[in-house]
C-alpha positions as CSV (number, residue, x, y, z in Angstrom):
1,X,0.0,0.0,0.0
2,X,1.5,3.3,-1.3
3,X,0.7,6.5,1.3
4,X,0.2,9.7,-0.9
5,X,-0.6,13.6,0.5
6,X,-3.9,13.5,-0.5
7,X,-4.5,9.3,-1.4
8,X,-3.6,5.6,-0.9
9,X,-3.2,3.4,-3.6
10,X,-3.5,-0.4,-3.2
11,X,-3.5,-2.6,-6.4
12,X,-5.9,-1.5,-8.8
13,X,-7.2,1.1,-6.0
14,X,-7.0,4.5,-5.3
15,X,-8.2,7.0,-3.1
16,X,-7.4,10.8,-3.3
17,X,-9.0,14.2,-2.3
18,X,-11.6,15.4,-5.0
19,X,-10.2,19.5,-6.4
20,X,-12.8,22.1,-6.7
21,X,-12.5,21.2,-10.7
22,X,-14.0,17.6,-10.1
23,X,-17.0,18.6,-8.1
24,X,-18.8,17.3,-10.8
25,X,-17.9,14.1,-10.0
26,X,-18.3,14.5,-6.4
27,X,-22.2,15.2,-7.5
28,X,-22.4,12.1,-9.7
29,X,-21.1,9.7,-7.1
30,X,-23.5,11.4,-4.2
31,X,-26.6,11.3,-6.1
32,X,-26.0,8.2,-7.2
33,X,-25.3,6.8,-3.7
34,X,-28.9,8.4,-2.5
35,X,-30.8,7.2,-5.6
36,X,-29.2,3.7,-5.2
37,X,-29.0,3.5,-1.3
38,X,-31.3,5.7,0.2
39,X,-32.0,4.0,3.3
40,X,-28.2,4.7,4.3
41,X,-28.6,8.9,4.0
42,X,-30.1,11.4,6.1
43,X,-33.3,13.5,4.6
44,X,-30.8,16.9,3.7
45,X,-31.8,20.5,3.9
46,X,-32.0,22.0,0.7
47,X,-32.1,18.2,-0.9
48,X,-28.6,17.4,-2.6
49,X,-31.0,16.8,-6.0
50,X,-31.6,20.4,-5.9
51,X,-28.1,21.7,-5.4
52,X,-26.4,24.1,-8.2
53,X,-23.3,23.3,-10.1
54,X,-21.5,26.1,-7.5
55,X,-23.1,24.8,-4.5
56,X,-21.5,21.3,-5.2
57,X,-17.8,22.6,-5.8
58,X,-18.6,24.7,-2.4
59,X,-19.4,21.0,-0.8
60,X,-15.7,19.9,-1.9
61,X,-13.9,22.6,-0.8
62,X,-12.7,23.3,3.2
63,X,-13.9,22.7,5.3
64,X,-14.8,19.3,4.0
65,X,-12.3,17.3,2.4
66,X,-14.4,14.4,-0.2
67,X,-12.3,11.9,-1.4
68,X,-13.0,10.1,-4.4
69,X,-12.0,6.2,-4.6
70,X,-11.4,4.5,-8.0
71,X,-11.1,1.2,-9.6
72,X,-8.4,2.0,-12.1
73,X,-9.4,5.1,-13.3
74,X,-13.7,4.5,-12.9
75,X,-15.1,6.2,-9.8
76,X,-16.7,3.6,-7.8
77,X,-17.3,5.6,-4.1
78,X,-16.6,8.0,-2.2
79,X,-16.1,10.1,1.6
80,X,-15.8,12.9,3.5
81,X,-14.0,14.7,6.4
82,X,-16.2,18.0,7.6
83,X,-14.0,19.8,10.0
84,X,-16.7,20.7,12.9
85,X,-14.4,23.1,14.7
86,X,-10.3,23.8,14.6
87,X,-9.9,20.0,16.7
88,X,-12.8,17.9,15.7
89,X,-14.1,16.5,12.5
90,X,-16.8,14.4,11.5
91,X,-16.5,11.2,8.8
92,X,-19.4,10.6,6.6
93,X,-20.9,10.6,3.2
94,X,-19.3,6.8,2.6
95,X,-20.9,4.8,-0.5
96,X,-18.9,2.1,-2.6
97,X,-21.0,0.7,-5.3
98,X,-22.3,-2.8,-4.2
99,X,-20.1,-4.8,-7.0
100,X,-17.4,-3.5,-5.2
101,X,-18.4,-4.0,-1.8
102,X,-16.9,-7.0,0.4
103,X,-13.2,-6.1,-1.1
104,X,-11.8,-5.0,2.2
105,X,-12.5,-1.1,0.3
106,X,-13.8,0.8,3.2
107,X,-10.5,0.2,5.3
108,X,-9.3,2.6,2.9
109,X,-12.0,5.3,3.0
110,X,-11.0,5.2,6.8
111,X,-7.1,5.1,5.9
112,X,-7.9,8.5,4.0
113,X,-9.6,10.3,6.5
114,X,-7.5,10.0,9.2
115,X,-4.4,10.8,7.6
116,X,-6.1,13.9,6.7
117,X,-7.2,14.2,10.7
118,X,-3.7,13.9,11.2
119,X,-2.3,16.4,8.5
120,X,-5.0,18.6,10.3
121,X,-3.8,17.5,13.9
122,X,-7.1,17.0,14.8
123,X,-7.9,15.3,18.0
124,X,-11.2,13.9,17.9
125,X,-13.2,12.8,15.5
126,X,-16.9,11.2,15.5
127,X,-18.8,9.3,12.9
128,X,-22.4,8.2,12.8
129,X,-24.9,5.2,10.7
130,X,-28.5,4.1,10.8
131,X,-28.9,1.6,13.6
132,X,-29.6,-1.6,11.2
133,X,-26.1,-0.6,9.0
134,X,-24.1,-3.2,10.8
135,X,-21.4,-3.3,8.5
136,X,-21.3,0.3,9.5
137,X,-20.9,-0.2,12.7
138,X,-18.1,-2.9,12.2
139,X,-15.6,-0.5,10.0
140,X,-15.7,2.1,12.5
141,X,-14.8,-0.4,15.5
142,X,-12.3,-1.9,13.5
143,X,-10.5,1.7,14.0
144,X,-11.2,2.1,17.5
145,X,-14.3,4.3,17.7
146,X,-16.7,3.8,20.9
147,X,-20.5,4.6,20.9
148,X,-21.2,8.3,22.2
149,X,-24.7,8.4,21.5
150,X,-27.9,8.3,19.9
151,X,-30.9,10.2,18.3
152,X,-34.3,9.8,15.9
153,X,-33.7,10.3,12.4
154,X,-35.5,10.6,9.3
155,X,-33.5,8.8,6.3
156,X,-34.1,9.1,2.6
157,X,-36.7,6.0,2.4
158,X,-38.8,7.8,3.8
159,X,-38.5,5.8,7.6
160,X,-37.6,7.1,10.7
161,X,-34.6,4.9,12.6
162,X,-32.4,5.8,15.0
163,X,-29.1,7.1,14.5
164,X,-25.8,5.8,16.1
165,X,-22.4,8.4,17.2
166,X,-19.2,7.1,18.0
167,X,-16.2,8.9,18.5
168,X,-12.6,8.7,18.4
169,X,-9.8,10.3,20.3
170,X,-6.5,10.6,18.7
């Protein structure tokens, strides 16, 4: 596995930091996670479906860091890093497309993130998923996060479930 600035690379993988200039693809890969797995995303205020062209590049640029991860050179997911504050950040956004899913692929949406909490010397950071997403649950306690709470949420499929925050210290 190769460490880069901004990505990882491990055999026909990659994982790097969208630029402003690819926002486009940062939209594709979104919508097409919500269309495709909407039970996995939060209802949004104003819906992503209803964003403008400079409202998405504003969604790539700091204080969230998306990362785009590839299969050669096809997109096939993507994540995020919002900063909440100068020593905290917040992981979410995840979606690999389900031929790809089962790979092992989401260690490296994790790898990504917290080298950036690092580059950022941040020293927490939490992450959240719908009760029922166990794989969800199992990534993030493969890196050492610990439930902090919970709270009612309305997702995308139109159901209300419980959400689940964990956090991390580093």
């Amino acid at each position: 596995m190769n460490i880069q600035p901004l990505g990882i690379k491990s055999g026909i993988y990659s994982i790097r930091r969208l630029r402003e200039d690819e926002a486009s693809l940062y939209k594709f890969m979104r919508l097409e996670a919500i269309q495709m797995e909407p039970a996995m995303f939060r209802c949004t205020t104003p819906a992503e479906t209803d964003l403008t062209d400079a409202e998405w590049v504003e969604r790539v640029k700091d204080p969230r860091s998306v990362f785009g991860l590839f299969a050669n050179d096809e997109l096939i997911g993507l994540t995020s890093i919002l900063l909440l504050n100068e020593h905290e950040g917040y992981l979410g956004q995840s979606y690999i497309r389900e031929s790809y899913r089962g790979k092992g692929l989401s260690a490296l949406l994790y790898q990504v993130r917290m080298a950036r909490a690092t580059e950022l010397q941040l020293t927490r950071l939490s992450v959240s998923h719908r009760e029922s997403n166990i794989a969800s649950k199992a990534a993030n306690q493969r890196f050492g996060f610990r439930y902090s709470r919970r709270e009612t949420c309305n997702w995308q499929d139109g159901t209300t479930e419980d959400v689940i925050y964990y956090t991390l210290d580093l």
